[in-house]
C-alpha positions in Angstrom: 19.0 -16.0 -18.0 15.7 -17.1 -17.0 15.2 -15.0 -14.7 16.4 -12.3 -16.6 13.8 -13.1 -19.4 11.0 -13.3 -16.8 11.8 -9.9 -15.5 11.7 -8.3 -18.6 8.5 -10.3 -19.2 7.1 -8.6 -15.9 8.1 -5.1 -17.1 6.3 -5.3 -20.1 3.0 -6.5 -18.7 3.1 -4.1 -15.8 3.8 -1.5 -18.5 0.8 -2.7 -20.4 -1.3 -3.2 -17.2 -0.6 0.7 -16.4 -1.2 2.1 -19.8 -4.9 0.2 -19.8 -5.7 1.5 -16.4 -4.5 4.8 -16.1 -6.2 5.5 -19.6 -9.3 6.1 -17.3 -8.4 8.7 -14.9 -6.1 10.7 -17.4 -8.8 10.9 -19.3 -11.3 12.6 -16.6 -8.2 14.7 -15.4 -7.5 16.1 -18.7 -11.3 16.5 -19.3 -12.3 18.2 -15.9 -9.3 20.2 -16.2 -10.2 21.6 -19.6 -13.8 22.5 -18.3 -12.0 24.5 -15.1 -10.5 26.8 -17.7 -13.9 28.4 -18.9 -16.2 30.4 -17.2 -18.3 28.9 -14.8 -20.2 28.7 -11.7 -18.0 28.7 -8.7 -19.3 25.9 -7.4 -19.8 23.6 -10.7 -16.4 24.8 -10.8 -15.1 23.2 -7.5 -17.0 20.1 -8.6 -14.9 19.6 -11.4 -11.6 20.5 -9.2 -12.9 17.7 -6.6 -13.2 15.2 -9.8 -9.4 16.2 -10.6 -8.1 15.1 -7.3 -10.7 12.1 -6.4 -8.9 10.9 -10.2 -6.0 11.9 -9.2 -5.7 10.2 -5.5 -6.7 6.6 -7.9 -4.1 6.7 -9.8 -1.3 7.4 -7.0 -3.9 4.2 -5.4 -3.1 2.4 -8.3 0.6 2.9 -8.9 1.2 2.2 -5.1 -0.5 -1.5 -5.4 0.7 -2.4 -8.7 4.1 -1.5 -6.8 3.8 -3.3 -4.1 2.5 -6.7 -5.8 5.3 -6.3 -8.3 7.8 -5.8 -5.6 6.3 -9.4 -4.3 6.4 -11.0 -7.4 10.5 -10.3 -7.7 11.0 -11.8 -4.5 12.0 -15.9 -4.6 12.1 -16.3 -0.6 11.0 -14.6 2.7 13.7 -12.1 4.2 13.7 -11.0 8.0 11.4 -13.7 8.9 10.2 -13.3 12.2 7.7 -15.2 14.6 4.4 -13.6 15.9 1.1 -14.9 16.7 -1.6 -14.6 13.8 -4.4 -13.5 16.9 -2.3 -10.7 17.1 -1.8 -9.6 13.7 -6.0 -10.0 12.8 -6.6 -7.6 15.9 -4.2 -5.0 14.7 -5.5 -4.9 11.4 -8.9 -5.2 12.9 -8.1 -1.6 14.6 -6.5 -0.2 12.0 -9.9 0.0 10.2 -11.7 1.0 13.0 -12.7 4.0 10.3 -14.1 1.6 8.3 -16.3 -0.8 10.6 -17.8 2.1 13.2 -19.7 4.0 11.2 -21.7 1.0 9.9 -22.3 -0.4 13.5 -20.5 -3.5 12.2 -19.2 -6.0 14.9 -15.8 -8.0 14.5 -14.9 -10.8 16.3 -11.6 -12.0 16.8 -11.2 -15.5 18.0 -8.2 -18.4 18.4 -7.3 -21.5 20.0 -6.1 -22.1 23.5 -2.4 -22.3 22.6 -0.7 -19.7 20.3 -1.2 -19.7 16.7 2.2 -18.4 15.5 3.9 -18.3 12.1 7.3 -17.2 10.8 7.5 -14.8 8.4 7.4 -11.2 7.1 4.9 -9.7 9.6 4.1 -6.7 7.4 3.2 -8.2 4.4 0.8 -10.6 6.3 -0.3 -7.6 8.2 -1.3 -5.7 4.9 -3.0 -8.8 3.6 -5.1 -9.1 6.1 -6.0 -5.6 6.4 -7.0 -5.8 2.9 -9.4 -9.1 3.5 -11.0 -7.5 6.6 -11.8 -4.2 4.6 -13.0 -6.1 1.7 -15.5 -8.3 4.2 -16.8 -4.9 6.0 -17.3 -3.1 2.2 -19.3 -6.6 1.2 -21.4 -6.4 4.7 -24.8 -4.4 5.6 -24.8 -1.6 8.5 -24.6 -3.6 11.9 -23.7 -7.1 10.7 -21.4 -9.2 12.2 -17.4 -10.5 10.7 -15.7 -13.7 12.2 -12.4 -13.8 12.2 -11.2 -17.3 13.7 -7.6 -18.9 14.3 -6.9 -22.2 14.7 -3.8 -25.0 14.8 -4.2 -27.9 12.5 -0.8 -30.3 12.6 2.2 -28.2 11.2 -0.2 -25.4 9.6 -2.2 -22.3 11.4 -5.0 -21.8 9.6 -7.3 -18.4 9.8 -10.6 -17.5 8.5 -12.4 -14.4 7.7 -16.3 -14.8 7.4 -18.6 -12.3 6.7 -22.5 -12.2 5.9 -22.7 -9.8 3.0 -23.7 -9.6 -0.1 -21.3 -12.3 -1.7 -19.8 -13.1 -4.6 -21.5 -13.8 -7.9 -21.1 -17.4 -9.2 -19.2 -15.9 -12.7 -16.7 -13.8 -10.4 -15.7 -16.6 -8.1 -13.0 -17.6 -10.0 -11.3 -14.0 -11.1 -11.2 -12.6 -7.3 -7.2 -12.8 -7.3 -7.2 -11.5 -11.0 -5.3 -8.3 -11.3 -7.3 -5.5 -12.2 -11.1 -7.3 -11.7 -13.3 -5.9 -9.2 -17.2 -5.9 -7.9 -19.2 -2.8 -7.2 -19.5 -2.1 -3.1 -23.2 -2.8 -2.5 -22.9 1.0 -0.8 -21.3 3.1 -3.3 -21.5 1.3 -6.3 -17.9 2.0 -6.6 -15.2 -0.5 -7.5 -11.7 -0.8 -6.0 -8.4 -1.4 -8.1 -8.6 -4.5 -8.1 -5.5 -5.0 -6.8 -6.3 -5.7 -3.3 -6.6 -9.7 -3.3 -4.0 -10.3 -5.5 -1.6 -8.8 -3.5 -2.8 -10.9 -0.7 -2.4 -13.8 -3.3 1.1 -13.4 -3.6 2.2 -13.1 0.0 0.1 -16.3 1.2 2.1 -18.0 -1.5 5.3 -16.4 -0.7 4.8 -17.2 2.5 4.0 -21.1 1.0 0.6 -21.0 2.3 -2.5 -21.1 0.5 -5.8 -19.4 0.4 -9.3 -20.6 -0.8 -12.5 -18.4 -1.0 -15.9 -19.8 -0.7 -19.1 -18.0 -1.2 -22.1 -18.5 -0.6 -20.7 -19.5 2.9 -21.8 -23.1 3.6 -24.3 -21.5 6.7 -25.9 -18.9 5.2 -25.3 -15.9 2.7 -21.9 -14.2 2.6 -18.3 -14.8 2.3 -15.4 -17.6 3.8 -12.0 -16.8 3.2 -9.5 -19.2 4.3 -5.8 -18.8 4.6 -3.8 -21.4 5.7 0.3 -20.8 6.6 3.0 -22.9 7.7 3.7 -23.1 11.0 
C-alpha cells in the first residue's frame, strides 16, 4: 500500500513538473508557428522555423530525463549488477564528449591508483552519470583549461573526483545543484540546461548506496570538486 501511495504520489508531481516546464516551449512553438503562417521574408521565416525545432528538440530533451530519473526513482535495488573498473568507465565518457572538450582546447586528465578501482553495479547508469558531470565541468570551464578526473581506493569504498577550474558555483546555488528543474547559465551561451542533469546523477550514486558531495570554490583555487564515493 505504501508503495502504491508513493507511486501515485510520483505521478502527480511528475505531471505537475511537466505541465510547469513544457508551458515554455509550447508556448514559443505555438507562437513561432503562428508567425510562419503570414507573409514574410524567407529568411525571417526560416528563423522562426529554426526556433520551432530548437523548442521542439527541448522538450523531447526534457521528457527523456524526467524519464529516465523517474525510471530510477521506481527502482528499490540494483539489477544486472556487474563489476568494472571506474578508470574505465571516466575514460569512456571522457571520449564520448570528445565533441564537447576539442573545440575549446580543453585538456582532461584521467588518473587512478596502482591497483584497480572497481565497483559492482549497473555500468550504464554510472556511465551516463558521469558523462553528465564531465559535460557539466567542460560547460563551467574557459577555452584551453584543464579537468582532473582522479580515482582512488579508500578501505571498502572507491572514491572518484571530477575537478574543474571554471567559473563555479554561486554561494545561493550550492545547495539546489541536485534540485530538479534548477539550473545556471553556461558562462558561453548564457543558456541553461534542464536541469535535470545532476539529479539524475543523484539518484544513481544513491541507488548504487554511494554518495556525492560538491564543493565550490575548490579548496586550491577557483572552480568546481565533485566527489562521488561508491561501494566497493
Amino acid at each position: 500500500m505504501r508503495i502504491s501511495l508513493e507511486g501515485k504520489k510520483t505521478v502527480e508531481k511528475y505531471t505537475q513538473a511537466l505541465t510547469h516546464e513544457l508551458k515554455s516551449p509550447l508556448t514559443a512553438i505555438k507562437g513561432a508557428a503562428e508567425l510562419c503562417l503570414e507573409e514574410m521574408d524567407p529568411q525571417q521565416q526560416k528563423k522562426f522555423i529554426n526556433n520551432i525545432i530548437e523548442e521542439a528538440n527541448r522538450s523531447h530533451a526534457l521528457l527523456e530525463q524526467l524519464l529516465k530519473i523517474a525510471a530510477i526513482e521506481a527502482r528499490t535495488r540494483l539489477e544486472g549488477a556487474e563489476r568494472f573498473d571506474m578508470v574505465e568507465i571516466l575514460n569512456e565518457a571522457k571520449e564520448a564528449l570528445l565533441g564537447l572538450w576539442r573545440p575549446k582546447n580543453i585538456e582532461i586528465r584521467v588518473s587512478g591508483s596502482a591497483e584497480p578501482c572497481t565497483v559492482t553495479g549497473d555500468r550504464l547508469l554510472l556511465f551516463q552519470s558521469f558523462r553528465n558531470l564531465i559535460q557539466n565541468s567542460i560547460e563551467f570551464s574557459a577555452p584551453g583549461a584543464v579537468i582532473e578526473l582522479q580515482v582512488s581506493n579508500a578501505d571498502s569504498q572507491v572514491i572518484v573526483q571530477v575537478k574543474d577550474s571554471g567559473a563555479g558555483i554561486p554561494p545561493f546555488a550550492i545547495d539546489r545543484v541536485f534540485e530538479k528543474f534548477y539550473s545556471l547559465e553556461r558562462p558561453d551561451t548564457k543558456k541553461k540546461s534542464s536541469g535535470l542533469g545532476l539529479s539524475f546523477v543523484k539518484e544513481v550514486i544513491e541507488l548504487h548506496s554511494g554518495s556525492i558531495v560538491v564543493v565550490s570554490p575548490n579548496q586550491n583555487g577557483p572552480g568546481t570538486s565533485v566527489t562521488v564515493k561508491l561501494p566497493k
